[in-house]
C-alpha positions in Angstrom: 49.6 -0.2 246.7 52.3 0.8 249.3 56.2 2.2 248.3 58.0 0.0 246.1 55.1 -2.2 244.9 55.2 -3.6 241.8 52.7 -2.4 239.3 50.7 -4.9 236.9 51.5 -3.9 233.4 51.3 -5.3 230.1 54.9 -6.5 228.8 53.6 -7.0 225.4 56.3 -9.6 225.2 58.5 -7.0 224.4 61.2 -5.3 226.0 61.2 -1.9 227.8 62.5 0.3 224.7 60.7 -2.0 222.5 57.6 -1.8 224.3 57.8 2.5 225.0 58.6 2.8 220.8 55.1 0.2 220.2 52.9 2.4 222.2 54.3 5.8 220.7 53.4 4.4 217.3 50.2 2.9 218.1 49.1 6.6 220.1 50.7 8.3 216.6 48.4 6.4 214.2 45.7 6.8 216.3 45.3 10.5 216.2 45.9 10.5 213.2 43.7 8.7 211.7 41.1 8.7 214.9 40.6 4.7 214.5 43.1 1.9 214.4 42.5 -1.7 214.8 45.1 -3.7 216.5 45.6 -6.9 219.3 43.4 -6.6 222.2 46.2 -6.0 224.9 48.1 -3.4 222.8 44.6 -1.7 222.4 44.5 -1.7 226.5 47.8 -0.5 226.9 47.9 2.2 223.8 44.8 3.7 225.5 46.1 4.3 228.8 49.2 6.4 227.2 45.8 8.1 224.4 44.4 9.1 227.7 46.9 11.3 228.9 47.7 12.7 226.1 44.2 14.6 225.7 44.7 15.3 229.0 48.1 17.3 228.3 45.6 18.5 225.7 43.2 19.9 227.3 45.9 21.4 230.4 47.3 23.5 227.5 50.5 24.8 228.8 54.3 24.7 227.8 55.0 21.4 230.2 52.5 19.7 228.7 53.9 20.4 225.0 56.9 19.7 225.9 55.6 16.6 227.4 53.3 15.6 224.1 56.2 16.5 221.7 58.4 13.6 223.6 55.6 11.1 222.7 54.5 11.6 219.3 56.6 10.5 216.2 55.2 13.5 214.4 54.6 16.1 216.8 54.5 19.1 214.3 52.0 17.1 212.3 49.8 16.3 215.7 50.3 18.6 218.1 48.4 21.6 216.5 45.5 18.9 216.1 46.2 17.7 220.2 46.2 21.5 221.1 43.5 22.6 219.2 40.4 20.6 217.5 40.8 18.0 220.4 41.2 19.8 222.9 38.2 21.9 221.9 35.9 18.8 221.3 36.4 17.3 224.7 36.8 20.7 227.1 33.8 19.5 229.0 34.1 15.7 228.6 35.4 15.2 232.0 37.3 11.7 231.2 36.5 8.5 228.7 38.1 10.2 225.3 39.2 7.0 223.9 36.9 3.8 223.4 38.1 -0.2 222.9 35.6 -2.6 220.7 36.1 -6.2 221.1 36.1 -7.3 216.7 36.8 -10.2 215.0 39.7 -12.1 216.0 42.3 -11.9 213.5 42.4 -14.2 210.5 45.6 -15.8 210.6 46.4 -16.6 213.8 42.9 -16.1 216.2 44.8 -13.4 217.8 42.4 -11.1 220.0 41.6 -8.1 218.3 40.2 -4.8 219.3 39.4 -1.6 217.7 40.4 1.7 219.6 39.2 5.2 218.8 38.6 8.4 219.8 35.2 9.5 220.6 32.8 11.9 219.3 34.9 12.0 215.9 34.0 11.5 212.6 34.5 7.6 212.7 33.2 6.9 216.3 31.9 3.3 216.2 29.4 3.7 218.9 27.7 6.3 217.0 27.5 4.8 214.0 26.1 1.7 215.5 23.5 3.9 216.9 22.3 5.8 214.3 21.9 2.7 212.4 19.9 1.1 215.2 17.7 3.7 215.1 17.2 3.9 211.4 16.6 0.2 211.4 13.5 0.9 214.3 12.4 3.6 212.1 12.2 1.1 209.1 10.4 -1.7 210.9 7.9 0.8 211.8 8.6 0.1 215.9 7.1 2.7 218.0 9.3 3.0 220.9 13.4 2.2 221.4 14.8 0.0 223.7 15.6 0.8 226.8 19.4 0.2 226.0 19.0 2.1 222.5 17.7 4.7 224.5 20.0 4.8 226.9 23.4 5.2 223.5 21.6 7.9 222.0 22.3 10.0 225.5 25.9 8.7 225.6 26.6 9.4 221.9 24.7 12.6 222.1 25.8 14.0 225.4 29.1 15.6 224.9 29.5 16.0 221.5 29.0 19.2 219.9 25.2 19.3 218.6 25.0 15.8 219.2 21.4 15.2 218.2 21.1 17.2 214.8 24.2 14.6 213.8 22.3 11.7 215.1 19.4 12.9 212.9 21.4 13.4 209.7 23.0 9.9 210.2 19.5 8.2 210.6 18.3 10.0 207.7 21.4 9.1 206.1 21.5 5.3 206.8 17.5 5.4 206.0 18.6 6.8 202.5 21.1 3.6 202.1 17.9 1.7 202.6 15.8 3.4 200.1 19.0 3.0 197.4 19.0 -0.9 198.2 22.2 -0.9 200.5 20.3 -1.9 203.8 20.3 -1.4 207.3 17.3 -4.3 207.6 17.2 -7.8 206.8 15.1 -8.5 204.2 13.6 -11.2 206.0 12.2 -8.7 208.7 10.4 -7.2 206.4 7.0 -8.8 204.8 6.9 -10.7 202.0 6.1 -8.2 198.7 5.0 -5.8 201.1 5.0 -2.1 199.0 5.9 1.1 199.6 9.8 2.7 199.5 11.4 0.2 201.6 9.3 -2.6 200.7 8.7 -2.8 197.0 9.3 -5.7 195.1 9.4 -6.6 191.1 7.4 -9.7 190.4 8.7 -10.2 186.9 12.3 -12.4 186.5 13.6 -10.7 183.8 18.0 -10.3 184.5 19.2 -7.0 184.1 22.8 -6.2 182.8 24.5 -7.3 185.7 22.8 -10.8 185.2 20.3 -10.1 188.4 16.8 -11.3 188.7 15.1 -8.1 189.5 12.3 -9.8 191.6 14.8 -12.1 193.8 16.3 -9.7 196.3 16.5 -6.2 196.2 19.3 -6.6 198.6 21.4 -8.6 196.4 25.0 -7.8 195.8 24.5 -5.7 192.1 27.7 -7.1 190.8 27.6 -10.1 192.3 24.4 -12.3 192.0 25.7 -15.3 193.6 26.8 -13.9 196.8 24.4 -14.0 199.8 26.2 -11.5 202.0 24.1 -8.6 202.5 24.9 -4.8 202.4 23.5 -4.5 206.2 26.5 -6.9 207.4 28.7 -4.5 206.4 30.7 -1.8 209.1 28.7 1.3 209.8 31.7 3.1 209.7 32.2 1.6 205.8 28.5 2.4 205.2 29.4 6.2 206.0 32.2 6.1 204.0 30.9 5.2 201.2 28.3 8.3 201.2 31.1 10.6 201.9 33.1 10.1 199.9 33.0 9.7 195.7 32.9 6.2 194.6 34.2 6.9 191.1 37.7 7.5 192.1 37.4 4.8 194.1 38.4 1.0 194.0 38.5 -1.5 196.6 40.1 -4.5 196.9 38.3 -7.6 198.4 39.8 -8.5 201.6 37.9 -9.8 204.3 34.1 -9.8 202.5 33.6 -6.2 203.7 35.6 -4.4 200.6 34.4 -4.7 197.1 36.5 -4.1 193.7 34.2 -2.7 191.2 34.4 -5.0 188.0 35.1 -4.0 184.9 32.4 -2.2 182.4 30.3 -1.9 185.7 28.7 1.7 185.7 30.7 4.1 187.8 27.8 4.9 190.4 27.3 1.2 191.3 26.9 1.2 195.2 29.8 -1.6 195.3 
């Protein structure tokens, strides 16, 4: 576009001071927290601004800090983690740090919703999706991936650091999910009182404490009989949560069908 051309942009309904002070909050919760989910068009815009910010990153110089420190609304909290850890994991990524995912639209109004997060992190979507993908092959017994599984395990796996040994400890990990009766298959791909770890099933309909019939569905929700939501509808970034982190001192609140509250008198290593 020639001199004094106007450039498309997203106003974000919003005006200019408005709109500069959005962006510097969306760009500050995203690195610090890696993952934010927000409208579809401030997702767009907020990763334009995410971009060049890793690349100030990765240029490493006083300019650049200078620059970064005008952005952030806590630099001294982000800028050792911009000039360091960042900048170290994508050194020889030569561009695409930041990825938008089309979710859900949002409840109350049907707005456009996106989720935008740095790659190669600890909560990278792709990844997880991945993994799970390939855990769920594994599972089935399939022989051979995809062609377009094939082709995210090289994207997932290609710049980050050790990619494949992480790939294999998150298939083994979402495989062990399956063996605990979380689930990364539906138990209707699987055969009918088939046997063995992933397909074991308990003829006798005897209820357990939790008011279960044992030899219903081992994928049933433990505290919640009724419910016919399955554990391998849920988030592959909530799956790996819950494994990393401890579920006794945790409690969740249910939102949107993916959190849980733990009821009452429940025992405290109840998956949900």
């Amino acid at each position: 576009m020639g001199a004094g051309g106007l450039i498309k942009t997203r106003h974000l309904s919003r005006t200019s001071p408005h709109r500069r002070a959005l962006l510097r909050n969306l760009v500050t919760s995203l690195f610090t927290h890696e993952s934010i989910t927000t409208t579809w068009p401030k997702a767009k815009e907020a990763q334009m601004l995410a971009e060049k910010l890793i690349t100030l990153g990765k240029r490493n110089t006083e300019a650049s800090k200078r620059r970064a420190l005008s952005i952030f609304f806590t630099p001294h909290a982000l800028l050792p983690r911009l000039f360091g850890p960042l900048r170290e994991r994508y050194a020889s990524r030569p561009g695409g740090y930041t990825r938008v995912l089309r979710v859900e639209p949002r409840a109350n109004d049907q707005a456009p919703t996106a989720l935008l997060e740095l790659v190669d992190g600890d909560r990278d979507m792709r990844f997880a999706i991945t993994a799970q993908t390939v855990a769920r092959q594994r599972v089935l017994g399939l022989k051979r991936a995809t062609s377009q599984t094939e082709m995210n395990v090289k994207k997932v796996t290609r710049f980050r650091p050790d990619g494949a040994r992480q790939l294999e400890q998150a298939v083994g990990l979402f495989t062990e999910m399956h063996e605990r009766g979380v689930g990364v298959v539906d138990p209707s791909e699987l055969e009918a009182g088939g046997s063995g770890a992933f397909g074991a099933s308990n003829e006798s309909n005897e209820s357990n404490e939790f008011g279960q019939v044992s030899g219903r569905n081992p994928y049933e929700h433990p505290l919640n009989p009724k419910t016919e939501r399955y554990a391998h509808t849920r988030r592959p970034h909530q799956l790996f949560k819950f494994f990393r982190e401890k579920r006794s001192d945790r409690k969740y609140n249910r939102n949107d069908g993916d959190k849980y509250m733990r009821r009452e008198g429940g025992p405290r290593d109840a998956p949900f």
